[in-house]
C-alpha positions as CSV (number, residue, x, y, z in Angstrom):
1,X,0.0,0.0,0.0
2,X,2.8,2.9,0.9
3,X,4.6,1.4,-2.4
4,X,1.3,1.8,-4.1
5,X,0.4,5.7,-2.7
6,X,4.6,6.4,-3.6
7,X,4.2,5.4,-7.1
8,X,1.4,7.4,-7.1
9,X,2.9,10.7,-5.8
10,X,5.8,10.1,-8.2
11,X,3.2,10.3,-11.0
12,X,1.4,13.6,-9.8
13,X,5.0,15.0,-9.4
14,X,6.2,13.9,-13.0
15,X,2.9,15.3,-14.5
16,X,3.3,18.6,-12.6
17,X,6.7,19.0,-13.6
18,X,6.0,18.0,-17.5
19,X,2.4,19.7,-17.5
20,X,3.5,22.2,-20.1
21,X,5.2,20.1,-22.5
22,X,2.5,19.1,-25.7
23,X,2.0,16.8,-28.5
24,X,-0.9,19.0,-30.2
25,X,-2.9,17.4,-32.7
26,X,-6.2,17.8,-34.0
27,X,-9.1,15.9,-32.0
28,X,-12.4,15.2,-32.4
29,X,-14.6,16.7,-29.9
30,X,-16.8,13.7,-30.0
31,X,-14.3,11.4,-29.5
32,X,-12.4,13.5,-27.0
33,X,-16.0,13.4,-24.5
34,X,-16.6,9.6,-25.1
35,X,-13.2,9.1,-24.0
36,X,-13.5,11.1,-20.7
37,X,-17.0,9.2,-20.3
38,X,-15.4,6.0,-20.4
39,X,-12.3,7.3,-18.7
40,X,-14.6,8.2,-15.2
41,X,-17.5,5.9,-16.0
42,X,-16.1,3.2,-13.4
43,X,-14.8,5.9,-10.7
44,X,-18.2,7.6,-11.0
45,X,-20.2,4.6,-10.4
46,X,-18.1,3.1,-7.5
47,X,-19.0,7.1,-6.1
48,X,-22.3,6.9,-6.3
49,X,-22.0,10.4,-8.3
50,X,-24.2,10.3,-11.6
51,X,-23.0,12.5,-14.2
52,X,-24.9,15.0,-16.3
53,X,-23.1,15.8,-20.0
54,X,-24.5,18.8,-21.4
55,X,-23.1,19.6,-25.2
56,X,-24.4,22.0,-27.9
57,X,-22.3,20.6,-30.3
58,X,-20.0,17.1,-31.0
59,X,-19.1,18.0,-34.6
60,X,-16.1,20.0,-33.8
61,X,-12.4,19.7,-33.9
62,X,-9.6,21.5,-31.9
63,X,-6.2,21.0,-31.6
64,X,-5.0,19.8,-28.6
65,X,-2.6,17.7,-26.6
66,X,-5.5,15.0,-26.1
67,X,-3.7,12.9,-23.2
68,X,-3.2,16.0,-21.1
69,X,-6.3,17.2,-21.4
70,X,-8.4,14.8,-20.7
71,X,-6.0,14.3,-17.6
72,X,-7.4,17.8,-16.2
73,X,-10.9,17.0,-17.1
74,X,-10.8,14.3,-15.5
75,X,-9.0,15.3,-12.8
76,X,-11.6,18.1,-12.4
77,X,-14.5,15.3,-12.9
78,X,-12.7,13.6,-10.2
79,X,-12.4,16.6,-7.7
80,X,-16.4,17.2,-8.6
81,X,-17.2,14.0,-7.3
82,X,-15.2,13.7,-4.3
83,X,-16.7,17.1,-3.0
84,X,-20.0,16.1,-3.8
85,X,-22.9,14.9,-1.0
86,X,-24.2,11.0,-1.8
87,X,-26.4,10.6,-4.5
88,X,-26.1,14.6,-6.0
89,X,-24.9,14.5,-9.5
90,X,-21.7,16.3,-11.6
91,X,-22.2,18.0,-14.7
92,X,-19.8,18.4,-17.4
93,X,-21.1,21.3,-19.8
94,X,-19.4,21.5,-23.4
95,X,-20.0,24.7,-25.6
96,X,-18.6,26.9,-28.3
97,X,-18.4,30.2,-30.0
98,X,-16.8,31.0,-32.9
99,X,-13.1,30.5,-31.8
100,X,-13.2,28.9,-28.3
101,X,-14.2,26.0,-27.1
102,X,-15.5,26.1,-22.8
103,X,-15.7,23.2,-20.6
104,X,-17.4,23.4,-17.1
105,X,-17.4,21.1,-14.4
106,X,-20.1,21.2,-11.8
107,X,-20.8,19.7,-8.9
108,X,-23.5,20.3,-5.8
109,X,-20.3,20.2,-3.0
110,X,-19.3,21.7,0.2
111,X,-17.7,24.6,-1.9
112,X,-14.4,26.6,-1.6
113,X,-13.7,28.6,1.4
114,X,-12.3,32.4,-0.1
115,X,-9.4,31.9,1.7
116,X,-8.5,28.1,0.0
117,X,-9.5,29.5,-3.5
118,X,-6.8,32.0,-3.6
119,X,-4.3,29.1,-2.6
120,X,-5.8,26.9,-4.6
121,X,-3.6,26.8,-7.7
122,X,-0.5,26.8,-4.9
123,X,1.8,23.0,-5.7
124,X,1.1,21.1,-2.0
125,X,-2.2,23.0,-0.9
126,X,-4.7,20.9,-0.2
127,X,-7.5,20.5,2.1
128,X,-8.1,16.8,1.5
129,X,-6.9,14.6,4.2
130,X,-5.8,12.0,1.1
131,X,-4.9,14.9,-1.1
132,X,-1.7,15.8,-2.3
133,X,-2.3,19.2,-2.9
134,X,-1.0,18.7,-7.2
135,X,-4.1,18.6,-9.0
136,X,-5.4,21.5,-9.1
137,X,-1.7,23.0,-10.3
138,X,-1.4,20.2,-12.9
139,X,-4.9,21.0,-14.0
140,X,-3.7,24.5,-14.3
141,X,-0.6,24.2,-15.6
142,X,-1.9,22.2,-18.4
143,X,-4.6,25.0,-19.5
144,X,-2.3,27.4,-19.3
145,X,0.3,25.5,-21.8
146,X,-2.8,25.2,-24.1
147,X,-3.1,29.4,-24.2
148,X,-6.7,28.6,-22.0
149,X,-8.0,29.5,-18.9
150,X,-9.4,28.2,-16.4
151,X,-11.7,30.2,-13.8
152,X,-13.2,28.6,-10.7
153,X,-16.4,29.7,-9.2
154,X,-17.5,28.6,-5.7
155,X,-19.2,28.8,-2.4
156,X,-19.4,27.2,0.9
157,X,-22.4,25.2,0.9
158,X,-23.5,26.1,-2.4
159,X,-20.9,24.2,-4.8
160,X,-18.0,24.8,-7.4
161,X,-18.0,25.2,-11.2
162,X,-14.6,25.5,-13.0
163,X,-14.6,27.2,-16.2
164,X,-12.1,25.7,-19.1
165,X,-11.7,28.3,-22.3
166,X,-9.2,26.8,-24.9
167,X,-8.9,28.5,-28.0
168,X,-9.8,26.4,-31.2
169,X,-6.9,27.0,-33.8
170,X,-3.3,26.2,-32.2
């Protein structure tokens, strides 16, 4: 088990350190979301969280380093469902405009105190007893590399949405 939680640390560290290194390519929106699906299907059903997917549009292509996104996703997806009461449901909601694709995870949670969200993006903060305080920074790190952004809207009680914006054309 402490071999198991090591190997794991290591992997959150490599991915933190290499988050803004990318193999862009173009990807297939539709694809790209029935990937994540099957990529958090069995987490999310070992939770207990049901997931909402919202889309306006499948039929789209973006470039993309597809690996490392989908890492944040569904590291977000993950975070969603974690901080979520039993039996409330996540929603992933996929839209664009013209030249930007937006991404938003939401979930029903305990929320963010204002004094966590402006750490929140620090490597090591956490406020999970199993957490190591990386994803969050990965998650960022990656959006960044991509020339997105990534916003993060929450209260205590009341639930968190975080708000991807990646631009379409590389």
């Amino acid at each position: 088990e402490d071999i198991k939680n090591l190997r794991g640390l290591l992997d959150e560290l490599s991915s933190f350190q290499k988050g803004s290194h990318l193999n862009k390519t173009l990807i297939s929106l539709y694809d790209f979301t029935e990937d994540l699906i099957e990529s958090t299907a069995a987490y999310l059903l070992e939770t207990g969280t049901p997931l909402t997917l919202t889309c306006d549009i499948l039929d789209l292509d973006f470039y993309a380093d597809e690996t490392k996104l989908r890492q944040a996703v569904v590291n977000l997806l993950k975070n969603a469902a974690e901080s979520s009461p039993a039996g409330s449901s996540i929603s992933l909601c996929i839209t664009a405009d013209s030249h930007t694709l937006h991404l938003k995870v939401s979930d029903q949670g305990c929320g963010i105190s204002p004094e966590d969200l402006q750490k929140i993006f620090e490597p090591f903060h956490t406020t999970k007893s199993f957490g190591t305080g990386l994803g969050l920074p990965i998650v960022k790190r990656i959006i960044d590399s991509h020339g997105g952004r990534l916003s993060i809207k929450s209260k205590e009680g009341a639930g968190t949405t975080v708000h991807i914006s990646l631009p379409l054309l590389p």
